[in-house]
VMD Tcl script that draws the C-alpha trace (Angstrom):
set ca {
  {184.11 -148.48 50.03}
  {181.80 -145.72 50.66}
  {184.73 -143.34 51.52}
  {186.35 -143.99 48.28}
  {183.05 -143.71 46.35}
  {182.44 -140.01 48.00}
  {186.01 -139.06 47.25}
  {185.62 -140.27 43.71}
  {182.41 -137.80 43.75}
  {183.76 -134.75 45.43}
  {186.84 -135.11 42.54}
  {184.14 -134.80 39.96}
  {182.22 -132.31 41.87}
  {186.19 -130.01 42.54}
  {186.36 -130.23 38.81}
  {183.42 -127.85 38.23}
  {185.35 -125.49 40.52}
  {188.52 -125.31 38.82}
  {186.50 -125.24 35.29}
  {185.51 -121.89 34.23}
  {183.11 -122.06 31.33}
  {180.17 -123.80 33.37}
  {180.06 -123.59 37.01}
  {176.95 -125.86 37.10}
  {177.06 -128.68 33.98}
  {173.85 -130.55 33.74}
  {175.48 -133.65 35.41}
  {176.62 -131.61 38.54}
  {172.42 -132.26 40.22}
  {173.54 -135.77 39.79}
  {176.38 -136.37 41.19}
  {175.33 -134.05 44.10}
  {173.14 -136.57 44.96}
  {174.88 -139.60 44.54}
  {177.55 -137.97 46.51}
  {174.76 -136.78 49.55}
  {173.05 -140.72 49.04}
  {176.14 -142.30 49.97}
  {176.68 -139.65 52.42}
  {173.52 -140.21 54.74}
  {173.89 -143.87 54.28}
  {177.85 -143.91 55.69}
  {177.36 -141.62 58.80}
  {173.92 -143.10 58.99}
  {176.27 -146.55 59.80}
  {179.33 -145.23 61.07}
  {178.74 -142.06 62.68}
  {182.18 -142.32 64.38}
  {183.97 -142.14 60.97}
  {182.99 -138.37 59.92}
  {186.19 -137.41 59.70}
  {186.93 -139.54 57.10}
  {184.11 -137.94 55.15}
  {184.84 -134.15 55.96}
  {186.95 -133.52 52.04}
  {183.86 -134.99 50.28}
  {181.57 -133.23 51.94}
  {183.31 -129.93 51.77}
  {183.32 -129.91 48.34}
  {179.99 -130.57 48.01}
  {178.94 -127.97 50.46}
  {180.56 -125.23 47.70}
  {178.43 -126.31 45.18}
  {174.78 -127.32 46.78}
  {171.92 -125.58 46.43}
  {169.80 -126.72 48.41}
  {169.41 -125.50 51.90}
  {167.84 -128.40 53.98}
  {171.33 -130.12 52.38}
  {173.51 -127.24 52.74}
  {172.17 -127.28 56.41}
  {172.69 -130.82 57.17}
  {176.28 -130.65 55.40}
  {177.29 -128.18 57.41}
  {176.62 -129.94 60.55}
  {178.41 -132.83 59.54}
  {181.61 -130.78 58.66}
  {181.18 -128.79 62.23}
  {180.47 -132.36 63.89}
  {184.29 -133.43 61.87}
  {185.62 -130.28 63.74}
  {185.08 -131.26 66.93}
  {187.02 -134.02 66.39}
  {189.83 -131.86 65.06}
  {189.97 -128.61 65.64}
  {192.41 -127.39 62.54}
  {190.59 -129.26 59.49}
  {191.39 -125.85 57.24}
  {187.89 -125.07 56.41}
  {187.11 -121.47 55.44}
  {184.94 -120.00 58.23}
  {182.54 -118.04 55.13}
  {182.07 -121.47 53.47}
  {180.31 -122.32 56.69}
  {178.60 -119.95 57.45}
  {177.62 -119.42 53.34}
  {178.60 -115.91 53.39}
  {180.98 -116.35 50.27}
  {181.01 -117.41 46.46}
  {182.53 -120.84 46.24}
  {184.35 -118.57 43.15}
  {185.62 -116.03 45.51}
  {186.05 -118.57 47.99}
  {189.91 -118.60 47.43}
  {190.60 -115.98 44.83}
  {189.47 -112.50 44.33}
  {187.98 -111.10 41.45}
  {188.86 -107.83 40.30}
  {186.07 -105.96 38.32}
  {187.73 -107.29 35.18}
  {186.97 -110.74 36.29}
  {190.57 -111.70 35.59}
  {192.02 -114.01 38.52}
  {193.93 -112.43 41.15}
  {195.63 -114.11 43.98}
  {194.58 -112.50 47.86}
  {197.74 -110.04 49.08}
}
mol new
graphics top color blue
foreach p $ca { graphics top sphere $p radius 0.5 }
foreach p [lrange $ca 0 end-1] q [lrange $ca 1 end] { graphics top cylinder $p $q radius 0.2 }
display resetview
């Protein structure tokens, strides 16, 4: 249940990526945190399972603010590497040295979308 609860959140949360008019709606806080809530709680139980939770928590990790969150986030995702090695995460979106709008794409200074050669 809680897996399909935090993929059901990070889906919501993806969609403010792909969306270009506001990067972060009003209801974006919100689902952040029912998205971390169910987070804590599920490795809090099942620590074991954290690879099951690495998508949802990926996503979130492009769009939180917070650093205490960002922080713990980012050691979950790390603690999911461990486990496997070749999970596809960006290395900048670990170490927060990137956009999440640059993340994949590159902007020219015309802001029109360009993909990486």
């Amino acid at each position: 249940m809680y897996h399909a609860c935090l993929d059901y959140y990070a889906v919501k949360i993806l969609y403010t990526c792909i969306d270009g008019e506001d990067p972060y709606p009003p209801w974006l806080e919100g689902t952040l945190s029912e998205l971390l809530t169910i987070a804590y709680k599920s490795i809090d139980e099942l620590p074991q399972q954290i690879y099951r939770y690495f998508w949802p928590l990926t996503v979130a990790l492009m769009k939180v603010r917070d650093p205490i969150h960002r922080d713990w986030i980012t050691a979950q995702v790390r603690k999911a590497g461990v486990l496997f090695s070749n999970l596809g995460v960006p290395p900048a979106l670990l170490d927060g040295s990137c956009a999440p709008e640059t993340m994949f794409f590159e902007y020219d200074q015309g802001n029109s979308l360009q993909l990486p050669a």
